[in-house]
C-alpha positions as CSV (number, residue, x, y, z in Angstrom):
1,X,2.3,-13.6,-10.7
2,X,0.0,-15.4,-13.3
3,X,2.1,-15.4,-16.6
4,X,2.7,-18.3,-18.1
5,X,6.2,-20.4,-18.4
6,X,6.6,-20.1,-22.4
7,X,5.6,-16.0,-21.7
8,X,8.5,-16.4,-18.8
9,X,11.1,-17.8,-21.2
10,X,11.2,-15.3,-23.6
11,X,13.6,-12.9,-24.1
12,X,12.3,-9.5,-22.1
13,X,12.5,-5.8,-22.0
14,X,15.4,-4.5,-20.3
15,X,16.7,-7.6,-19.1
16,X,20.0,-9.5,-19.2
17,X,18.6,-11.2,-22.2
18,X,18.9,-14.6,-20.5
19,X,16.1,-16.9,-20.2
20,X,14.6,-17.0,-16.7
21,X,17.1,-14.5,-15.4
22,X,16.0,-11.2,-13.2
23,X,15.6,-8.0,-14.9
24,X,18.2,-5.6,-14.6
25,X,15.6,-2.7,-12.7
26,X,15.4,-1.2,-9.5
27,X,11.8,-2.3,-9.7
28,X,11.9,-5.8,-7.7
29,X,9.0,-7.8,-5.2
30,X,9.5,-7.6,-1.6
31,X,8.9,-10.9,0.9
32,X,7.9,-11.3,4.2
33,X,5.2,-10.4,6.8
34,X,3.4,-7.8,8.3
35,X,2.8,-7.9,12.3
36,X,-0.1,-6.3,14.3
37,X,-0.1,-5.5,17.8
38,X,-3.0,-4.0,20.1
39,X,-2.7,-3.2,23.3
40,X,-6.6,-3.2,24.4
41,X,-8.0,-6.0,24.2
42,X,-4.4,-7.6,23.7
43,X,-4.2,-9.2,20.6
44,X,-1.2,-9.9,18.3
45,X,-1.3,-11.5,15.2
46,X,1.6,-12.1,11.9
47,X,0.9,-13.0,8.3
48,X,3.1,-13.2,5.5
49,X,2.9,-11.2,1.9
50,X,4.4,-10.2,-0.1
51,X,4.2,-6.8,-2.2
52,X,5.7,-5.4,-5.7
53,X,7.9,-2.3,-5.5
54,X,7.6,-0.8,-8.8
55,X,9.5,2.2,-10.1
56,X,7.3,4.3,-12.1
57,X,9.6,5.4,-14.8
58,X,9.9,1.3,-15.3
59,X,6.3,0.5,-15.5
60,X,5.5,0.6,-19.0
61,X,8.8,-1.6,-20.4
62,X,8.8,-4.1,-17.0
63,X,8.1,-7.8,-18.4
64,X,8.2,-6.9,-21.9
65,X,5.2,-4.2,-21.0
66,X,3.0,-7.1,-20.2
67,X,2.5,-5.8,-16.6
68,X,0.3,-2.9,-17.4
69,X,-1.6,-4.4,-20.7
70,X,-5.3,-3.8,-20.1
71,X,-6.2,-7.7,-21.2
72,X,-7.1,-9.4,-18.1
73,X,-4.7,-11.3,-16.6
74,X,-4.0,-13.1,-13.3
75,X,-1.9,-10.2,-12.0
76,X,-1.5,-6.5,-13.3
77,X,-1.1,-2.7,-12.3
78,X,-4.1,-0.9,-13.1
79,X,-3.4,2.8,-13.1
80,X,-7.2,3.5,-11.3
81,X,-6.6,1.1,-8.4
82,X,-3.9,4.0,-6.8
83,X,-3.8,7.4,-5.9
84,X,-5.9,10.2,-7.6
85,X,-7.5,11.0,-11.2
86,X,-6.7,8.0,-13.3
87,X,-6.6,9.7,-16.3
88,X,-3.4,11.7,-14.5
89,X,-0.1,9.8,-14.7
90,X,0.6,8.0,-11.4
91,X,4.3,9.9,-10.7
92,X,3.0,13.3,-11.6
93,X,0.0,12.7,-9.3
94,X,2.7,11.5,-6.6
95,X,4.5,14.6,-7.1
96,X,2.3,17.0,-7.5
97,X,0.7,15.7,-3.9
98,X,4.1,16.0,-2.2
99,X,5.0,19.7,-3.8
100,X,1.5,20.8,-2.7
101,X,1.8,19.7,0.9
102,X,5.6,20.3,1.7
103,X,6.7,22.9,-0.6
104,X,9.5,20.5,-2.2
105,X,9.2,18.6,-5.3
106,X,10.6,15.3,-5.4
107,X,13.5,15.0,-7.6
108,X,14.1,12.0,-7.6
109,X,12.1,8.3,-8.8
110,X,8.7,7.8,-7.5
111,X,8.6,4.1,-6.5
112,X,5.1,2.0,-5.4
113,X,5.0,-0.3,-2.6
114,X,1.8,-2.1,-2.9
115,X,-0.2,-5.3,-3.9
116,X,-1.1,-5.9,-7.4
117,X,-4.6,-6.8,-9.4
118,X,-5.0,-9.8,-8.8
119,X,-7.4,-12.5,-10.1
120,X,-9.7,-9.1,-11.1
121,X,-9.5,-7.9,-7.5
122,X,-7.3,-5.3,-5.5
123,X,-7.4,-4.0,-2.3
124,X,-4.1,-1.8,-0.3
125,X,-5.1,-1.1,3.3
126,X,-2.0,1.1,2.2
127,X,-0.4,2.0,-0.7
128,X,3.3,3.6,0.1
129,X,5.1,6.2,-2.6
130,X,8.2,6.3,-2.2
131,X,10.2,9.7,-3.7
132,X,13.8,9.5,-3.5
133,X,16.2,12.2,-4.1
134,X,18.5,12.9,-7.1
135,X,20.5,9.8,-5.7
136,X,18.1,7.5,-5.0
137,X,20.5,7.1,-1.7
138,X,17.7,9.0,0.1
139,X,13.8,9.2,0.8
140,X,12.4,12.6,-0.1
141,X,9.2,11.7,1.2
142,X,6.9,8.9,2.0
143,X,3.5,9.1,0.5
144,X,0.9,6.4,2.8
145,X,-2.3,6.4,0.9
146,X,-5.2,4.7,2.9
147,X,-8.2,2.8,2.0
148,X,-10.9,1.9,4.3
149,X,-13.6,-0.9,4.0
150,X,-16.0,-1.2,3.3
151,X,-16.4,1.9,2.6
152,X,-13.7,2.3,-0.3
153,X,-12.5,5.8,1.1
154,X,-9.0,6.6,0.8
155,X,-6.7,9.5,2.6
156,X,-3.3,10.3,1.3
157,X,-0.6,11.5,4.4
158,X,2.7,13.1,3.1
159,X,5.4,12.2,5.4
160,X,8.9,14.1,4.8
161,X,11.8,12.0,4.9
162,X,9.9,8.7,5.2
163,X,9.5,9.3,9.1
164,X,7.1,12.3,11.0
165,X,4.3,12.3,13.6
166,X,0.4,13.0,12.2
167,X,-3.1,13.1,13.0
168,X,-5.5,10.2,12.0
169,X,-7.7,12.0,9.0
170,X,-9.3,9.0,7.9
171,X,-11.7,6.2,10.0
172,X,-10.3,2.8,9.1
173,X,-11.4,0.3,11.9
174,X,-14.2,0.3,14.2
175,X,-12.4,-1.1,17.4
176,X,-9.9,2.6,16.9
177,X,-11.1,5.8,17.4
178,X,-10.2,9.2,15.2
179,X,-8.2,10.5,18.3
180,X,-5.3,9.0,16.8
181,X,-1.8,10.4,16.3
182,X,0.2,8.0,14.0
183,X,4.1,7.6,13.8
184,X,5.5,6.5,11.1
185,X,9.0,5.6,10.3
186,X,10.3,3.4,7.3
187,X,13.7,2.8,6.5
188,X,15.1,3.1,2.8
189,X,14.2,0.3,0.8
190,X,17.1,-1.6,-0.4
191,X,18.3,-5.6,0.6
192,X,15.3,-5.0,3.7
193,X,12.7,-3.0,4.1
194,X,11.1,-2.2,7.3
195,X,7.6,0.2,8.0
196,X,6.8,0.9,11.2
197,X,2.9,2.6,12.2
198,X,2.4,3.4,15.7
199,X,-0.8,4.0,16.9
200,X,-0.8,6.7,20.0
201,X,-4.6,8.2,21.9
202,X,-3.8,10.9,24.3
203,X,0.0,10.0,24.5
204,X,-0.5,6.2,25.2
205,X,0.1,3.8,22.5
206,X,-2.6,1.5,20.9
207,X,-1.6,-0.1,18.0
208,X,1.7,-1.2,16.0
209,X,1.7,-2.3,12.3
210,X,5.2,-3.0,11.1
211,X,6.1,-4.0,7.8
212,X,9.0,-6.6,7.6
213,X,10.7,-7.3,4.2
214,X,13.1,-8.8,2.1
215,X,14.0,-7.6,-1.5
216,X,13.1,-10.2,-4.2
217,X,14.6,-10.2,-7.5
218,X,11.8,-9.2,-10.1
219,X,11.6,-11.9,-13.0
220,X,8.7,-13.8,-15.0
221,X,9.9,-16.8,-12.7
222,X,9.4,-15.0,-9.5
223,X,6.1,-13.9,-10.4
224,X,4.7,-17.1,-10.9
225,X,6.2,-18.2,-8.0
226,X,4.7,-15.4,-6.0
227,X,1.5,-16.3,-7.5
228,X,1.5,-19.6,-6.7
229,X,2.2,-18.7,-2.9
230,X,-0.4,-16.3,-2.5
231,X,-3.4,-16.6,-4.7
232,X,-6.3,-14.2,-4.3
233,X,-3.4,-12.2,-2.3
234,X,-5.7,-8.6,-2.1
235,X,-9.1,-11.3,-1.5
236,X,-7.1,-13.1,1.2
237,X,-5.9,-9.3,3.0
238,X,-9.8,-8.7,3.0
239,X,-10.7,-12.0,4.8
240,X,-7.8,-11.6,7.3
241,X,-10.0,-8.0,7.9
242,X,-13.0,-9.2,8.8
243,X,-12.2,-12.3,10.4
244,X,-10.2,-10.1,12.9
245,X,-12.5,-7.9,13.2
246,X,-15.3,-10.7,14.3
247,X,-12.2,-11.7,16.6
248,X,-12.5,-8.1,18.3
249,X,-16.0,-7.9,18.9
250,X,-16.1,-11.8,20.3
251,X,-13.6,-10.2,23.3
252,X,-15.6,-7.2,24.4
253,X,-13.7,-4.4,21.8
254,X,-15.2,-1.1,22.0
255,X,-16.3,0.4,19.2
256,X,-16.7,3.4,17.3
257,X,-18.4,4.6,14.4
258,X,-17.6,5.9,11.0
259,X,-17.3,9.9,11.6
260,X,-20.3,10.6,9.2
261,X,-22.4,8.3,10.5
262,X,-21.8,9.7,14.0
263,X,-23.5,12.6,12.8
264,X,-27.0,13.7,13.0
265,X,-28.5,14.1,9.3
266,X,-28.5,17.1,8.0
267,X,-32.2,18.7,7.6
268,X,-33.0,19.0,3.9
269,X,-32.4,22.2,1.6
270,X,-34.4,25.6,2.5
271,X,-35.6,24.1,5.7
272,X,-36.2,26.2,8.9
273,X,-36.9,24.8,12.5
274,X,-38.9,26.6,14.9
């Protein structure tokens, strides 16, 4: 993803050694497509992508360290672009979130699922944190962290065991209402990874998103090739947004409006009515 071919050639950190060859991390890139299916008005649509999976413990030696430098580049993980306090390290963050709201601290790696910076840009409809146990043969818990636009909120849901029913907390589209109840299951990343989000209003569902990937070996190679595939990747999940969006509206969607806009303003400080 936007290093160059004499950078790729190089020997790298933690890896074989071996020009051009894979690292030897459980960090890797995943390939394939995400679907999306509404019920009302009926409309179905599936693009590819593709999406790093990065083990946080890995982050600072993956590609020679090159990954997280703060010089621009054409692709990078900048700590601020994910969840909470940037100044906080991303896996205690992680952790801390998943001790606080289910009582169990992950024991395991925290690994991110999640697009990149990319061209100076980056936008995750969701961001997934994956905390495995001791093993790694098991998911602890599934952290989904939302972002909205264009408002640029975000909502983190802990989900214990990477599976679990829970109320919509945060307005993301228009054309769905807050009277959601989401199920989520996702199956342990390994060869395939597959994330399923069901939509449900008043026990009927609305809306599928599933996730629908294949593991790709991490390498200077396969980053540039990924690159090359899908420029402006976070730019081009943006456009696919909005031009949906107009899509909705053209066939008669109902709508509904951001939560705090729904609401009446609030009279200013020390005034009295009446």
């Amino acid at each position: 993803m936007g290093f160059s071919r004499r950078w790729g050639q190089q020997r790298i950190a933690r890896g074989s050694g071996v020009r051009g060859q894979a690292l030897n991390t459980a960090s890797c890139l995943y390939e394939g497509s995400i679907l999306h299916l509404r019920r009302e008005p009926r409309r179905r649509f599936r693009h590819p992508l593709a999406l790093a999976y990065l083990d946080l413990a890995e982050l600072p030696s993956l590609l020679g360290g090159r990954l997280i430098r703060p010089s621009p580049g054409l692709v990078r993980f900048r700590r601020r672009d994910y969840l909470g306090d940037p100044s906080t390290e991303l896996d205690h963050t992680v952790r801390e979130l998943v001790e606080r709201q289910i009582g169990d601290r992950p024991r395991g790696p925290v690994r991110v699922l999640a697009q990149l910076r990319s061209f100076g840009h980056c936008f995750n409809p969701v961001s997934f944190y994956y905390c495995l146990d001791e093993t790694g043969g098991q998911i602890q818990a599934l952290v989904a962290e939302v972002t909205n636009t264009p408002w640029g909120e975000r909502h983190a849901y802990v989900i214990p065991e990477g599976a679990g029913r829970f109320e919509k907390a945060l307005h993301v589209s228009p054309f769905l209402a807050m009277d959601h109840t989401y199920v989520c299951r996702s199956t342990l990343p390994g060869s395939d990874l597959s994330v399923h989000i069901e939509n449900t209003r008043q026990g009927e569902r609305v809306f599928d998103a599933v996730l629908t990937l294949r593991r790709r070996e991490l390498s200077p190679a396969s980053m540039r090739r990924t690159t090359a595939r899908y420029p402006f990747a976070t730019l081009r999940v943006l456009s696919l947004i909005y031009m949906h969006a107009v899509g909705l509206r053209l066939a008669g969607a109902a709508t509904f409006p951001h939560p705090a806009r729904a609401q009446p303003a609030a009279p200013p400080h020390g005034h009295r009515s009446g």
